[in-house]
N, C-alpha and C positions, 0 to 999 in steps of 0.2 A: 504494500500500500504506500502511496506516495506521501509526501508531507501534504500537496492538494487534498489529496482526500481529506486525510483526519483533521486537516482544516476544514475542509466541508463538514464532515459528522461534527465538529464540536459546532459550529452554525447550526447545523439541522435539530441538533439537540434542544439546543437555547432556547428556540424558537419554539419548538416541542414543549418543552418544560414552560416557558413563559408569554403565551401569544400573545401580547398584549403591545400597545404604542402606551407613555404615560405623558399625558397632557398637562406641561404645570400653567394653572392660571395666575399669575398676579396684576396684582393693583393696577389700573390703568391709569390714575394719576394720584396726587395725596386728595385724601379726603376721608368722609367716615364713612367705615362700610357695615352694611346689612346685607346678611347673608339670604338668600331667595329658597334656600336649601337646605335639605338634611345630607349627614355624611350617608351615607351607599344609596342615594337616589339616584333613579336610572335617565340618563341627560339624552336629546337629541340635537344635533345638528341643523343649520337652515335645511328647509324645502320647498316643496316648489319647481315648475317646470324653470325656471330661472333660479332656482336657488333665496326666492324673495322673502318667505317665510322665515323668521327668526328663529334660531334655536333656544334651544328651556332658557329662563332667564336663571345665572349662575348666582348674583351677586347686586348691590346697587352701591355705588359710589358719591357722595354729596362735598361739592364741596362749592362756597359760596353761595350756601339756598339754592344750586344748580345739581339736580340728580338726576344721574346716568346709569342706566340697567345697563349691565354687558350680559348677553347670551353665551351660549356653547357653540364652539365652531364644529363640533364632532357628537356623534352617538359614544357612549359609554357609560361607566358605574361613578360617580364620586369618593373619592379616597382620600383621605390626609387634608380634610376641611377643620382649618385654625378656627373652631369656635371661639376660643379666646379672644379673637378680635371682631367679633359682629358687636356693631356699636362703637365699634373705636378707630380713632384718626388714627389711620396710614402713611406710610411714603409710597410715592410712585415706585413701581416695581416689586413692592414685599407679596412675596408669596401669599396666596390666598388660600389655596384646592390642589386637587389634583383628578384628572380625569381619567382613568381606566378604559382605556379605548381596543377593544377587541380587534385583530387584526383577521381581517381577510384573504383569501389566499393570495388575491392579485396582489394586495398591500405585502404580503409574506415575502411573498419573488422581490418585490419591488425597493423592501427594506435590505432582503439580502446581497442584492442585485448592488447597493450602494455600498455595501462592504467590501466588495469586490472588484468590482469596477476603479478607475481613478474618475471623482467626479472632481470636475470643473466646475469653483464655482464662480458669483459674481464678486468683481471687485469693489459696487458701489449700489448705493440704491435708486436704479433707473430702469428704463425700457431699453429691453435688446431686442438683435436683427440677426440672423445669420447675415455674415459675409456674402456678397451677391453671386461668388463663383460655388459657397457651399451650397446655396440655398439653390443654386440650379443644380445642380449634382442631387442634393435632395427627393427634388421633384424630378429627375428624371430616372433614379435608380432607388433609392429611398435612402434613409439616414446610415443607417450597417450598409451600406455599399462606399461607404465615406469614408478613408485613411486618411489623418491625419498626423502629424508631426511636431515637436518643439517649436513656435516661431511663425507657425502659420497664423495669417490672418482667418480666423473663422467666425468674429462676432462681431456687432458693431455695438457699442453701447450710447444711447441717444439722452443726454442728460442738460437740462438746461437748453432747451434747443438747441443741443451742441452735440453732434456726433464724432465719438471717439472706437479708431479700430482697438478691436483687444483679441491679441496675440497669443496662440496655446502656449502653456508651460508644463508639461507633464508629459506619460509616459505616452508613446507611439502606440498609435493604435485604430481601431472602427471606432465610429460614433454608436454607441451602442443603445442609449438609453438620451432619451431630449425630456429635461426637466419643466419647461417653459415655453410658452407660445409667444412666437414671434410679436413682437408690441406691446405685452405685456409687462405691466412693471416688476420687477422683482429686491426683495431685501439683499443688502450684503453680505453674503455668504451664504445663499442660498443657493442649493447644485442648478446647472444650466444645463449642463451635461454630462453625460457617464464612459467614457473610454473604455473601449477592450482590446487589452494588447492581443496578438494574434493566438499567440500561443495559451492564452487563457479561453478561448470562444468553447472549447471542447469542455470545459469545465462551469463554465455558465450554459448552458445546452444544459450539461447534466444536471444541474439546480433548477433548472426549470420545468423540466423533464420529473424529475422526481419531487419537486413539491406539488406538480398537480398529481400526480399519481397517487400521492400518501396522507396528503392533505385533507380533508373534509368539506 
């Protein structure tokens, strides 16, 4: 057995043993917060053919006689809810909850898929482009038809009505996984893309291959 392997089975175990993403919420800004919730209440995500429906209300934030409800961005159980601070001034950012988010098969591949892969992410928080020679290469053979290298132009980053190229820096390899749609704004450091070097494609195959197979 190779080292790939038993690196795969110790992935495939984890995942086994713990399917779950853990969502921490906190404070959206300072203020005093009231909690919407009990701990192990089961939360939903927006809906909607647009997504326009709010998800469960989590929490309520006030601050200057200005109160703001934040929802759930996701389905899952509530876990590690600070009662201790329902009723009391916060700082922006203090932990609030935690969301127990059940993972998916697709979400399964998709988490493991970034462990393996080299993802590319964004350097700032703007709207990207593919590169115009990637983006036709894209559309005429599709993203895994697409090698690229250290130094290549393959994004454009559109910030301040100012377009900036940005340049791969990472391992040689297929475009294997695209995190982001074109125009779309994204946070800083959020993956843009997922890389597979050649010699790893038979090893991702088989993780894909075998989490649908064994999965539920």
């Amino acid at each position: 057995m190779t080292q790939q392997d038993i690196h795969f089975d110790e992935i495939l175990s984890r995942y086994r043993s713990d399917p779950f993403h853990y969502v921490d919420i906190q404070a959206l800004h300072a203020g005093q917060v009231k909690f919407l919730l009990e701990e192990g209440a089961a939360v939903e995500g927006p809906s909607g053919e647009w997504k326009h429906i709010a998800g469960t209300r989590l929490y309520q934030i006030t601050r200057e006689r200005n109160a703001k409800v934040v929802t759930s961005q996701t389905n899952g159980t509530v876990s590690a809810l600070r009662k201790e601070l329902d009723g009391e001034f916060v700082e922006a950012g203090e932990p609030l909850l935690t969301i127990r988010h059940p993972l998916k098969k697709k979400e399964i591949i998709e988490s493991i898929l970034q462990e393996v892969l080299f993802i590319f992410t964004a350097p700032e928080r703007a709207r990207y482009y593919f590169s115009m020679d990637i983006q036709s290469r894209i559309e005429q053979k599709g993203a895994r038809s697409v090698f690229i290298q250290p130094g290549d132009e393959i994004i454009t980053m559109s910030l301040m009505k100012r377009d900036t190229p940005v340049f791969y820096s990472g391992e040689a390899g297929i475009i294997h996984s695209v995190y982001f749609k074109p125009g779309d704004s994204v946070n800083q450091g959020a993956p843009l893309i997922g890389v597979c070097p050649k010699n790893k494609l038979p090893l991702i195959q088989k993780i894909i291959t075998r989490v649908k197979a064994e999965w539920e």
